[in-house]
Each structure stands twice: as C-alpha cells, then as structure tokens.
N, C-alpha and C positions, 0 to 999 in steps of 0.2 A: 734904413739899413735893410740889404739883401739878401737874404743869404739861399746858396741853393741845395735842400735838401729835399731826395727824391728819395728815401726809403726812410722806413722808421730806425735805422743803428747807424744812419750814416748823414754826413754835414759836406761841405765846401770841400774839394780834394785839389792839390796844388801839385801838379805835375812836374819831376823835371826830369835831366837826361838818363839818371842813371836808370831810374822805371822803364823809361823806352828801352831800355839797353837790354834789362832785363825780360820786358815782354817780347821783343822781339826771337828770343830764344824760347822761345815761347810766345754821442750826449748828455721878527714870526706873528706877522699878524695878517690878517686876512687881507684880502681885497676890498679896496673898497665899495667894488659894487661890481654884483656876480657876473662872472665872466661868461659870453655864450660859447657855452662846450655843444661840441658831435659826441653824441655816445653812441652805444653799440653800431653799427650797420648792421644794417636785412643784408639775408647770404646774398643777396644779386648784385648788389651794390659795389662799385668800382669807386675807390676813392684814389685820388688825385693828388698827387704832390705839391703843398705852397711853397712857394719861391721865400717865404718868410718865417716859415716853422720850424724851429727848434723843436727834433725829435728826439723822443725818449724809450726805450723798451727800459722799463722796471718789472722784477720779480721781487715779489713781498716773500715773506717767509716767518713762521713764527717761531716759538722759542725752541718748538721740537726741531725748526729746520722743515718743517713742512710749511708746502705751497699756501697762500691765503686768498680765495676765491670771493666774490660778491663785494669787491669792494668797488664805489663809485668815486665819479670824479672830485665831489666835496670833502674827499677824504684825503685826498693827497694836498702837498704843498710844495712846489717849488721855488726854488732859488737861485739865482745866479748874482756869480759874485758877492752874496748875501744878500741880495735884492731879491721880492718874493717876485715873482710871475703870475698871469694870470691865463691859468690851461684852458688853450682853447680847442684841443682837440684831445676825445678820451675815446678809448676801444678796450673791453675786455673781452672779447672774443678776438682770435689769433688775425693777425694781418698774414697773407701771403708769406711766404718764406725762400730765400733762396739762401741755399745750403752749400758752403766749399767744404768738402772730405778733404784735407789733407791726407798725406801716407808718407812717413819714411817707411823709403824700402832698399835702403842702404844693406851695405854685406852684411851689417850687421843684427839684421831683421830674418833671417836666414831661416833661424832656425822654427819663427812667429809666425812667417805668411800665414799659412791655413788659422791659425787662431785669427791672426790679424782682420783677412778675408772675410771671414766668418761674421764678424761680429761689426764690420765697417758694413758688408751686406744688410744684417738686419737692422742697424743706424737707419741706413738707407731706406728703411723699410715702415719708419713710422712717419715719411713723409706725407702729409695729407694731399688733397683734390689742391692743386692751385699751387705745390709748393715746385721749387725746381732746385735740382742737383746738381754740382758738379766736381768733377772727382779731380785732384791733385796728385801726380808721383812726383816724389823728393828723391833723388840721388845726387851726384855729382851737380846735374840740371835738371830743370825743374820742366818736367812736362806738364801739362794740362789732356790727361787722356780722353775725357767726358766732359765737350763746354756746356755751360748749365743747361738744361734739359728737365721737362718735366716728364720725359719718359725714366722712370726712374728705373724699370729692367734696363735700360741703358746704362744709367749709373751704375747698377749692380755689376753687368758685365764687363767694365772697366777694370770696376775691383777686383773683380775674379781673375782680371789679366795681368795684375801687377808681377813681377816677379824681383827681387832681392840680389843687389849686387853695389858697388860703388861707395863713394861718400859719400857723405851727407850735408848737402848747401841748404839746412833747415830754414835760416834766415831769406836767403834768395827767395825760394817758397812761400813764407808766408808775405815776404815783400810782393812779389811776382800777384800772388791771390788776391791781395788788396786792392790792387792796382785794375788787375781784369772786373773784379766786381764791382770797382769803381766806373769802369766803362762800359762796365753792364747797366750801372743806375741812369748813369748819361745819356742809354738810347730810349729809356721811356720815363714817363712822367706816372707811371703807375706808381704808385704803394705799395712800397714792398717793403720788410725786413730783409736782414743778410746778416748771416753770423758763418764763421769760419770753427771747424774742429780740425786741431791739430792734433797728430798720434808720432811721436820721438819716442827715441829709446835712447838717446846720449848727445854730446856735446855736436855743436857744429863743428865742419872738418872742413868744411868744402865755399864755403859764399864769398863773396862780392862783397856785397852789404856787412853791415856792421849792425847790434843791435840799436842802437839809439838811432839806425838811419829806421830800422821797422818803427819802432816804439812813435816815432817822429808821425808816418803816415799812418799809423793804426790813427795817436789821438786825432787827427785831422781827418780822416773818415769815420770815424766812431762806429766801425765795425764788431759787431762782440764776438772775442777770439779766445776761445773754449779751447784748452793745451792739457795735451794727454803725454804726461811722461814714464816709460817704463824704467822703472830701478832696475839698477843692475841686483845679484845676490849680496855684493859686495857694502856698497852703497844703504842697501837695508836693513843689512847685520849694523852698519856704523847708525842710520837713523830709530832701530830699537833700542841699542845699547846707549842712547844719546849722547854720543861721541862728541867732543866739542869742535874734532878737526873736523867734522864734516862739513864740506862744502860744495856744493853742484854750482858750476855757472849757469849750466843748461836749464836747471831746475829756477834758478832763481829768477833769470830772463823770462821762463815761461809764466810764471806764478805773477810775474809783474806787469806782463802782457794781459793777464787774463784781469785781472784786478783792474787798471787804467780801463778796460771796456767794456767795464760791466758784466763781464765773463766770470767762471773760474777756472781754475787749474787741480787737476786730478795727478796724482801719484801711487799707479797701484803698485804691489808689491809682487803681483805677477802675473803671464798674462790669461789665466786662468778668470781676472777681476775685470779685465777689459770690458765685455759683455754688459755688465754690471752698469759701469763707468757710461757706455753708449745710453744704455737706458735712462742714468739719472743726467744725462744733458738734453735728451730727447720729451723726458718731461718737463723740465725744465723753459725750454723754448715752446712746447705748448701750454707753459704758465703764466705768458709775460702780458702785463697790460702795456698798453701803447699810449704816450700820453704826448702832448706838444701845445708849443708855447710860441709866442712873438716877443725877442728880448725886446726887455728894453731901452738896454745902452743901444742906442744909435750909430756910435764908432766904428769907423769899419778899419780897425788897428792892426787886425792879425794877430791879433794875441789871444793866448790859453785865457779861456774862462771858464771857472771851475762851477760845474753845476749839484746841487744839493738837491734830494729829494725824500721828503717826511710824509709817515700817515699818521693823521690825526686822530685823538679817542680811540687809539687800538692798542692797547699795551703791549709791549713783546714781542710787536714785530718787527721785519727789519728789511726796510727798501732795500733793493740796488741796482744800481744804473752806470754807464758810464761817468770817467770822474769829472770831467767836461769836454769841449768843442775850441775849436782854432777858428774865430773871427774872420770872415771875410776883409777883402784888401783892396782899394779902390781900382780899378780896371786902369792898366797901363795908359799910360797915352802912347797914342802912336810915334815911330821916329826917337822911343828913348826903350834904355837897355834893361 
C-alpha cells in the first residue's frame, strides 16, 4: 500500500468537478521490536516526503490545558483501527508551516474590519523563517488575495486591503482552501504542515457546496482547520443564560470541522477577544510534534480509518490529532469510467 502524503496534516486528496469549478473562480501493547524512528532534525536539514507515511501533528496538553514539551518518541502510541503502529518518524521541533488566513468579510463584518485587520495582521506575524502565508477573502466568492508566500509583509498587506460588503459563501472558502493547499502539496515533495484559520461571524448565505461536501475533503486531506466564530449579542445572552433553544448551525459545523482535524474551534463573545483567540492558535501550532507511521492494513479500500494516539506514563495528559485518514484507491485502469 501507497499512499501519497507530502506534508505532516495532510493524506491522499481525490479530486472531482465541483473543486475545479470552485477554484476556477478562483491523520495496547508495544511493538515488538523498536521501531527505527527520525528524531529532531538539525536546523539545515530538508526532510522529504514518503509516498508511505501516515502523518500526524499531535498537541499534548495537560490537565491545566497547557502545552506538554520534552516528550519523546517512546512515549507515544499509535493506532489504527485499534492496531498499534510502529512510528517511524518523530520531530519535536516545528516542521515548516503553511498557513491559509481565512476572512469573512461579508456586510456583515462591517462594523469589525479594523478589529479584524488588526489582529489577522499580527496572526500573521508570529510566522517563523521557513513558514509561508496565504490570505483568503470570503464574500459572495471566494478570492485568494495573497497565494502562499513566505513574504509574510505580503500577507499582511492583503489583509490590510480587505474591505466588507456581500454574502457569505463560508463553505465555498474553506472548500476552495483545501483544495488550492492541496495543489500546493502536489508541486513539491518538501515537508511541510498546513493548517487553515477560519474567522465567521454567522451562518452561510451564499455557497455551492454543502457542508458534508467540506467535511468530506477536509477528512481526506487531514488538513487542521482552526474556526473562529463571532457571537452575535444575541446568541451570547441565549449561551449565558443556558437557553435550551439555542441553536447555531454555523457554530456546530465549525466546532465539528475543527474537532474531525485535529483543530479547535473558538467562540469569542466579542471582538475585543479576537486578539487573544490568534495568540492561543498561534501557540498552539508552534506546539505540535510531528509523528508518522507505515500502516499496516495493506488494502487500498478507500475507506475512513480511524486513527488513535496515547502518551504513555504521563498522567493527565491529553493527545490530539486528527480523527483519521481516507485510504487510497487502486489507480483507474485505463478506457473505464
């Protein structure tokens, strides 16, 4: 079995018409005998993507919710399908990063730009040497203002040019995102991570797509997709007062997006918190170790495999990773449909 993964949050991605359509408008018992792991890399060092690695970004975290640092590869345990694995590649120092800035910038973002601005700026700003950016506007359609780039004053000035008006084709966007960073991993065989932040303020109005069509290519690129949603006043008054009508579609899609890939999802109460919210994703993605494995099912089925990952003799902490990977599918034969 094959499978092609050329960054550590992402797997095999299965194209079909409607992505063109859209860009065109635009991953309990030991092994039994130790596995040979890669640990850290020297800063010079260029690692190379295997055609057979199941990759992982996990963040540990303990019972306070803080980061958990110094931990080595004989401390983790994977699984798939409840089969253990055996890691053959470990990094706790940061791999490369490429970074999609979502933006709603819908009418209804109106009154937030400058907040918005502000704080998607200095996002932008704790990218390290080696990471690259690229900025997203969400209205009616879905531009790509800044294609990744590791000038990140580029990035920045993107964001500074956004301005506020239209619907909101949220879904299109983060579909559309997937999609281009997927064809970003396509033209090199480097190492890289890629995680996507999304910043909404309400329902979609405007898309194409459906969410189970996003949900669908998210788990099959195992992209980690960090969603930022602003409460109305409305909406906040119902989730203080633990109102039991309360309901967000928008909220729930985003929270289940972010959960399926290893992400999370953020809900400030206003946009005063935003700021905040940039910081604790920005630490976060430079907390994550890098881990990868060679399954062992053999089958190349196409189906969800659900991947599990534990630290061992640490009490209290608490992996997480994506919830698994979509199987590669044996190559067409020529002459059939």
């Amino acid at each position: 079995m094959r499978y092609a993964c050329l960054t550590f949050a992402a797997l095999l991605v299965v194209a079909d018409a409607r992505a063109q359509a859209l860009l065109h408008d635009v991953a309990d018992t030991p092994a039994t005998s130790p596995p040979a792991v890669t640990t850290q890399p020297p800063p010079a060092t260029v690692f190379r993507s295997g055609v057979d690695l199941v990759a992982l970004s996990v963040v540990v975290t303990d019972s306070t919710a803080k980061f958990v640092s110094g931990l080595q590869p004989q401390d983790f345990a994977v699984y798939e399908d409840g089969v253990q694995q055996d890691v053959t590649f470990f990094a706790a120092t940061a791999i490369p990063l490429d970074l999609a800035i979502l933006l709603d910038t819908s009418a209804s973002m109106s009154d937030k730009m400058e907040e918005v601005q502000q704080a998607a700026t200095g996002f932008a700003s704790t990218l390290r040497n080696g990471d690259r950016a690229m900025v997203v506007d969400i209205k009616d359609a879905t531009r790509i203002l800044q294609p990744l780039t590791d000038d990140i004053d580029a990035a920045k000035t993107a964001i500074a040019a956004t301005k506020a008006k239209g619907g909101t084709a949220l879904y299109n966007g983060v579909y559309t995102t997937i999609k281009e960073l997927e064809k970003e991993r396509r033209a090199t065989d480097e190492l890289r991570r890629q995680a996507i932040v999304v910043l909404s303020d309400g329902d979609d109005t405007a898309s194409l797509v459906m969410f189970d069509d996003v949900m669908a290519v998210a788990k099959e690129a195992g992209i980690a997709i960090y969603t930022i949603t602003l409460r109305s006043p409305a909406s906040v008054q119902a989730v203080v007062s633990g109102s039991r009508r309360y309901f967000s579609e928008s909220e729930f899609s985003m929270k289940a997006l972010a959960q399926e890939t290893g992400a999370r999802a953020f809900f400030p109460a206003g946009i005063a918190e935003l700021s905040g919210v940039y910081s604790s994703i920005a630490a976060e993605l430079a907390s994550q170790y890098a881990l990868g494995y060679v399954s062992k099912n053999p089958l190349r089925d196409g189906r969800f495999r659900k991947v599990t990952v534990r630290v061992a003799d640490h009490p209290g902490v608490a992996p997480r990773t994506r919830s698994g990977y979509v199987a590669s599918r044996p190559p067409r034969k020529a002459g059939t449909d």
